[in-house]
N, C-alpha and C positions, 0 to 999 in steps of 0.2 A: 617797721613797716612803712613808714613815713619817709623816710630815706629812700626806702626802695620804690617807693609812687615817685620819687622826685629824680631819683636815676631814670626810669620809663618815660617821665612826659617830661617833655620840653619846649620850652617859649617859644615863641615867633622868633623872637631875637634873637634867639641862641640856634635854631636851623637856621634862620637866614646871613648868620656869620660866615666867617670864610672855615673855620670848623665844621660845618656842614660838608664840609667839599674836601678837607683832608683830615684820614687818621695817622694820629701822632705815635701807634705803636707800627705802622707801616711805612712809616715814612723817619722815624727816630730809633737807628737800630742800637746808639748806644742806652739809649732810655730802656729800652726793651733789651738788653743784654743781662741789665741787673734785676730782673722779672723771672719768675719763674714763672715756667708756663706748662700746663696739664694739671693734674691733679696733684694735690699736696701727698706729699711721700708718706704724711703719718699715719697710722691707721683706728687712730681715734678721732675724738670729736676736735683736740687744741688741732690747732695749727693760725698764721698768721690772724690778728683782727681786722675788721672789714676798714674802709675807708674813711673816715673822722666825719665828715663834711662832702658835699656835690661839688664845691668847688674842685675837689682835687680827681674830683671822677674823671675818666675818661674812660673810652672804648678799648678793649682789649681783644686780644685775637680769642676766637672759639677753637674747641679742642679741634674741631673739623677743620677750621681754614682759617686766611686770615683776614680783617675786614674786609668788605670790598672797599676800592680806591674807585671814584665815582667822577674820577678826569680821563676821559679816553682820546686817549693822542693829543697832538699839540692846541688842538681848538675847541673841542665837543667835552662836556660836561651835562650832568645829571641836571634837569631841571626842578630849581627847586619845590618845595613843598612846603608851606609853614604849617601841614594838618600831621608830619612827623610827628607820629609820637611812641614808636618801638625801635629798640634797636637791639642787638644780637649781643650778649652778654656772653663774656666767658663763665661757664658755671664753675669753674671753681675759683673764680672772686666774687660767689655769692656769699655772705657773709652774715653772719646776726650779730649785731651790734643795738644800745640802749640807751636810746637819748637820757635815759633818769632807767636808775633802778626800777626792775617791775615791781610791785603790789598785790596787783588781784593777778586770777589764776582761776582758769574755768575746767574743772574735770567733768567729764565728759565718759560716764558708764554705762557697758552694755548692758540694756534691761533683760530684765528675767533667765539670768547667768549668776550661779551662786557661786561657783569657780572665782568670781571675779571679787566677791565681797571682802574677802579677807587682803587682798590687792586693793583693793579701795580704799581700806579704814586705815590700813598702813599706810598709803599716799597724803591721805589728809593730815593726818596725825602729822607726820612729817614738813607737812605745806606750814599747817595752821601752828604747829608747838614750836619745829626748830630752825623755820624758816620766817614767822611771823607775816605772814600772808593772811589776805582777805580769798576765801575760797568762795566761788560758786560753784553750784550743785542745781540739775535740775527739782522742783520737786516733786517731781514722780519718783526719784531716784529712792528719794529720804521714806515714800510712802513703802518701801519693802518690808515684810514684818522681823526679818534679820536684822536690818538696821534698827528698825524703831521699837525693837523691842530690846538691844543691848541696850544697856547700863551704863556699861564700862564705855560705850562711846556717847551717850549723852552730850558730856561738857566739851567735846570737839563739834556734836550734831550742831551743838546754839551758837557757835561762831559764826555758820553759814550764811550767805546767801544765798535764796531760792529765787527762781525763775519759774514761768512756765512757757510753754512755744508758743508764740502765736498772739501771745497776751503782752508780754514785758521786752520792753527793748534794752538790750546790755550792749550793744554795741559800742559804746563810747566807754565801757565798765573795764572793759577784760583786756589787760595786758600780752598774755599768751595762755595758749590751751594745753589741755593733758588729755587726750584720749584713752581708755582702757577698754578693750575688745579689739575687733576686726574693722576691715575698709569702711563699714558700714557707720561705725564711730565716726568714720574723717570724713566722710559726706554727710553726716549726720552735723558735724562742727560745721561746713562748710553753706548749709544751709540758714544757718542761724543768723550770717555777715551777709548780705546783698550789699554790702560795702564791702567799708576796707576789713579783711580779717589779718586778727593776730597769729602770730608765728604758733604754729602743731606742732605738736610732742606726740608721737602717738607710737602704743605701745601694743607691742603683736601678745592678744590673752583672746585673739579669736579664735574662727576656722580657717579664713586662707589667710590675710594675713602681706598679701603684696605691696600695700600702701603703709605697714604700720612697721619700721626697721626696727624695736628697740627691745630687749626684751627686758623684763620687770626684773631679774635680781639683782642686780646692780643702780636700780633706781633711783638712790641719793646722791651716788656720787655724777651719774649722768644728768639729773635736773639741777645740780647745782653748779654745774657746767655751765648749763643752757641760762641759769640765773644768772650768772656771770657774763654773759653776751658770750661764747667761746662754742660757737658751732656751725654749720656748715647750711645752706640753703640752696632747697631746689622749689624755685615757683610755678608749682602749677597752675598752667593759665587756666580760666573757666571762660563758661559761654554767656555772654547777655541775652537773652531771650525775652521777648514782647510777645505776647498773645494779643489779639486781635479780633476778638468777636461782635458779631453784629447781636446787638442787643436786642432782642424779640418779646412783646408780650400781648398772650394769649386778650381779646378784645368782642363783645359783644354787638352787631351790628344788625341793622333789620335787613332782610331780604327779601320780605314779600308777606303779602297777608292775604288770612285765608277765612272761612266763615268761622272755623274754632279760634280764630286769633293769631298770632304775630309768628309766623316762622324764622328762628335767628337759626347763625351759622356762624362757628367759629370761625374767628379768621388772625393771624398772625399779622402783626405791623411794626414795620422798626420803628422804634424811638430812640435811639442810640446805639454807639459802641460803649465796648468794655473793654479795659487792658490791662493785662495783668504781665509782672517783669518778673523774671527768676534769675538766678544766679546761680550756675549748672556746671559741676564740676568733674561729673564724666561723662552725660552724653544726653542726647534729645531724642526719645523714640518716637516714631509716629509709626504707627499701624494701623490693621483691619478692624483689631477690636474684635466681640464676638460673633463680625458677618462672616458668612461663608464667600462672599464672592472676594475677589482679588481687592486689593486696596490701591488705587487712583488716585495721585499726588502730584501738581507740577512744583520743579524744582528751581529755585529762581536764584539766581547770580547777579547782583549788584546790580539787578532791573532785567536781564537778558535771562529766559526762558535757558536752560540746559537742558532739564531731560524730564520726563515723567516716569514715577517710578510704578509699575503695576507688578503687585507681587506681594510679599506678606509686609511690608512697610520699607522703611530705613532709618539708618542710623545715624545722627550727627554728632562725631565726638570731639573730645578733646585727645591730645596727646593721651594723659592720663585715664581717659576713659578707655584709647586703643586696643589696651590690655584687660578689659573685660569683657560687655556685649558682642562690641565689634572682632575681638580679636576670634569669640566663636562663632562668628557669622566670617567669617574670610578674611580680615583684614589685618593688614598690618601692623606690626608693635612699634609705637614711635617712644624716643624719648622726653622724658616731659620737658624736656628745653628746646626742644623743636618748635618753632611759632609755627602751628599750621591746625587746619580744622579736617576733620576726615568726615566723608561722607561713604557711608556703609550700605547698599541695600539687603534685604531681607530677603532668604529664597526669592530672588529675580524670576520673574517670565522669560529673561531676555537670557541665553545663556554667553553674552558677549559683553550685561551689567555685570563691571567690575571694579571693586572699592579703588575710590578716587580719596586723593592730597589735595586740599585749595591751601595757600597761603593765607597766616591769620590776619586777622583784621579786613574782609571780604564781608557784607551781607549778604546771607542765603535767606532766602524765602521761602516758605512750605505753604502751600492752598491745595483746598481738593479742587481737581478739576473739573471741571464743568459739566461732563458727562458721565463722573464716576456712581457708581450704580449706590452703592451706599456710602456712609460719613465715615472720618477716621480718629482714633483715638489716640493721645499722646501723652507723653509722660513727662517727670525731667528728673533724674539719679533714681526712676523707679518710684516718684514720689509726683502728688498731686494731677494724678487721673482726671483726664479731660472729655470732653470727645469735642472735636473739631465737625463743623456742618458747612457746606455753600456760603461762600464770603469770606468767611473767620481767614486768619493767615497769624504764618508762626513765622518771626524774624529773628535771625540767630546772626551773631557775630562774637570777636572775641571781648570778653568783658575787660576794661584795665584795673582791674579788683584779683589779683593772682591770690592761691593760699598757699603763703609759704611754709611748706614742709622741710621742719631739722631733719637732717639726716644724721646716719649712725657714724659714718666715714663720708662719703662726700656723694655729690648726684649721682657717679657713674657705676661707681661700685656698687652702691647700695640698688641703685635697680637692675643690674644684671645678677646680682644674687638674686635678689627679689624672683626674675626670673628663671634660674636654674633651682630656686629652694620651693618656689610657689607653683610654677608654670612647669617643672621639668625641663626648659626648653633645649633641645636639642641633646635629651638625653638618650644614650644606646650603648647595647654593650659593642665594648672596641673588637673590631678586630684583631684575628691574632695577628704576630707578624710570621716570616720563615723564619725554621729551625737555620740557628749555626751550622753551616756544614763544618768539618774537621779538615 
């Protein structure tokens, strides 16, 4: 993961070189001759290992196109920028590679799913006996009474590490993750890092199932792949999000006095903000909440005012998130290697609000407005229900904390099954074609 922070951001020094200004796979076509380009032909997890060191990094064409070349004509040039810090990555030289062999190893079980118990005890057993890992385990997980009342897994239970949310930080502990259940598991991991997270393993023993490529019976010989650095990488970017509330508390004041004595009146006073940061890996809702009237929101663009949304809320997602809320609210399916934030509304008033692309790395800003008749409520992956009032403001942009997700075969493949096995997309029966004439 550390690698791949040091691919994405880049020194002053290193955009203000003359590399800033030319790519060397655009401009060196025998260098780029002995390159394959697209995706790797095989249809497992091997293929090529990622790049040793940044020194040898460079920029590679994207399946879509090839870099842009940022000299136009003989005099005009890109002005520079030393706050560069993205740039367009081909996804298939995303790569998982291991400065030092992993260690630990955080699984990650859907709760209250017995389907999944006998999936789990075999995972561990395997991590902790013939792989010689440190395993973490939430523990709420361990408090199941299947678990804690087998036997036979005891002397695997006490190797464990326990956690709990909220209380212990493991963040600097865990090498890479193991999911077991649905999406819900990999937003569930991906909440736990408001940093850097370790590389997802995550395995489809849910209900849909579109974020987790892998399926469970062949599970030693694909994590020992993955132990091995030998696998395939698609980073989903997340959202940084700042909340912003004016801090209010309730205060006792005199107002006037009468022959029975002192009449007070409560009264609200600021005495500070509050801020609270997420790290949001498919989408930001804000809504109505449970008012009946329309929900009133202005919409803010890197300080410029774009639009007010009045209507049942919107949506702010990521690539990754495209394919859930927003995709059934109208929007587009992006792929998660697309830098870009999508902004979604909710049954619009306006029947001309239609889901918009901003390019990533943009702040958007949400406030209610000024004359909205009631307050708005927001979320972030479905998780930590707020309600937003007069002042407060929600700043979203993109986070440079991505979780990278193994894939089964490689970025492309695996999310266009994803959508014809998950989503059906664009399934029908065919037409016939005409009969042979003789």
């Amino acid at each position: 993961m550390e690698m791949n922070r040091e691919k994405l951001c880049t020194s002053k020094a290193d955009v203000s070189s003359d590399s800033a200004y030319h790519c060397s796979t655009c401009h060196d076509d025998e260098e780029w001759s002995n390159t394959s380009r697209g995706r790797a032909k095989s249809r497992s997890l091997s293929a090529s290992p990622a790049l040793g060191s940044t020194k040898e990094f460079r920029r590679t064409r994207s399946l879509h196109g090839p870099c842009p070349v940022t000299t136009f004509g003989p005099k005009a040039c890109m002005l520079q920028n030393p706050k560069t810090i993205m740039h367009i990555q081909d996804p298939a030289s995303q790569r998982l590679t291991w400065n030092k062999p992993p260690k630990s190893v955080l699984v990650i079980k859907k709760i209250r799913d017995a389907s999944l118990l006998q999936p789990f005890k075999e995972l561990c057993v395997y991590l902790t006996e013939e792989n010689n890992m440190i395993v973490y385990v939430e523990k709420k997980v361990l408090e199941d009474p299947a678990i804690a009342n087998d036997d036979n897994f005891g002397p695997v239970k006490k190797k464990f590490c326990t956690f709990r949310e909220d209380y212990d930080d493991i963040s600097n502990q865990i090498d890479f993750i193991i999911c077991l259940g649905g999406d819900g598991t990999l937003l569930y991991a991906s909440s736990l890092f408001q940093g850097s997270v370790p590389p997802v393993m995550a395995f489809h023993l849910g209900s849909l199932g579109f974020l987790t490529p892998f399926n469970f019976e062949n599970f030693q010989s694909q994590v020992t792949q993955v132990i091995e650095g030998n696998a395939a990488l698609v980073l989903r970017s997340r959202l940084k999000v700042k909340v912003v509330k004016e801090h209010r508390e309730k205060m006792t004041v005199q107002n006037g006095i009468e022959e029975n004595g002192v009449v007070s009146t409560n009264m609200e006073k600021e005495v500070g903000k509050q801020i609270m940061q997420y790290q949001v890996l498919n989408e930001v809702v804000v809504d109505r909440g449970p008012s009946s009237y329309l929900s009133n929101v202005d919409v803010f663009l890197d300080g410029h005012l774009i639009t007010t949304v009045q209507g049942d809320g919107v949506i702010v997602s990521t690539p990754t998130g495209s394919t859930a809320y927003a995709a059934a609210a109208g929007a587009s399916m992006i792929h998660p290697n697309v830098p870009a934030i999508m902004i979604t509304p909710i049954c619009p008033h306006s029947l001309s609000f239609r889901p918009i692309v901003v390019p990533a790395g943009v702040e958007l800003k949400i406030m209610l407005s000024p004359d909205a008749r009631n307050t708005a409520w927001v979320s972030f992956d479905g998780r930590k229900r707020q309600e937003i009032c007069h002042g407060d403001s929600i700043s979203i942009t993109t986070s440079c904390y991505p979780l990278p997700s193994i894939c089964f075969r490689d970025p492309v493949s695996d999310w266009f099954e994803s959508l014809a096995e998950c989503l059906h997309w664009n399934v029908r029966k065919k037409q016939n074609n005409f009969a042979v004439e003789e």
